[in-house]
Steps between C-alpha positions, in 0.01 A plus 500: 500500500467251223353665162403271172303696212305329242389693178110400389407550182146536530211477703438130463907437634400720800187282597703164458746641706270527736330159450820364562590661815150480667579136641829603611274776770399378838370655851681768621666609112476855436553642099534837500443632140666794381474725207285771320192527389420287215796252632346187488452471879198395491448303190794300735304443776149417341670219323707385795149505649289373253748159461453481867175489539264159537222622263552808244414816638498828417788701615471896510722758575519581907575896349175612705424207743869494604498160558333166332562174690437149326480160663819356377566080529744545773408820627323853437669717204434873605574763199568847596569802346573774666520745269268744670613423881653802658642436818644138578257496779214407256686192421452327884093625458479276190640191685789472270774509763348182662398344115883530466587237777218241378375555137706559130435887453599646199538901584520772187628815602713371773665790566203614686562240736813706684613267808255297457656305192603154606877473490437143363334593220548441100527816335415492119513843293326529181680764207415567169700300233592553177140559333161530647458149578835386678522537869849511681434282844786530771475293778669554838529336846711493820305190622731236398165224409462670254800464259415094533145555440524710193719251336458422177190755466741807415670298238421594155 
């Protein structure tokens, strides 16, 4: 499974990281973002979201809704976290199993997901850095479209 890691150095380098990939997502691309509490995870995907978005709109945490969905220029962006999911079950009563095949979801807490996580997807974990404002982002894949569409973004 391919692996790069990128080191940012604060939270400004995580949101144009995620400006910069947002164009790169299409129908059917799954991010599954890993990491603790306080991660960035979400600071991740409400810029990804934000940059995709038509007309600026406010972009909250899914930690009680579950899931926010946003009418993307190609297609719907659905933002999950699944932080308080128990059972992988949950996961098909939200619709996300079916968002998976048509919209860009961006799923926190993935390991909640069990089988249900695409094989296809991107995997990106978030670590703590150095100090309190660096972020240690690995990104994995075994779908092979993605080492030629992350070119040039995991360069520093």
């Amino acid at each position: 499974m391919p692996e790069r890691t990128r080191i940012l150095a604060h939270p400004d380098r995580t949101c144009a990281f995620a400006r910069a990939m947002a164009p790169r997502l299409g129908p059917g691309d799954v991010v599954l973002l890993g990491g603790g509490v306080g991660a960035g995870k979400t600071h991740f995907a409400r810029c990804l979201i934000q940059s995709s978005l038509p007309d600026p709109e406010d972009v909250p945490s899914p930690t009680y809704t579950l899931v926010q969905s946003y009418a993307g220029p190609v297609c719907e962006i659905w933002h999950a976290d699944l932080y308080r999911i128990g059972d992988p079950a949950e996961v098909i009563e939200l619709g996300l199993a079916e968002a998976f095949e048509t919209a860009i979801c961006l799923v926190e807490w993935p390991d909640r997901l069990g089988d249900l996580a695409p094989a296809k997807a991107l995997v990106l974990d978030f670590a703590p850095g150095l100090d309190e404002e660096t972020r240690q982002l690995t990104l994995s894949w075994s779908d092979p479209r993605w080492t030629a569409r992350l070119d040039g973004l995991t360069d520093d």
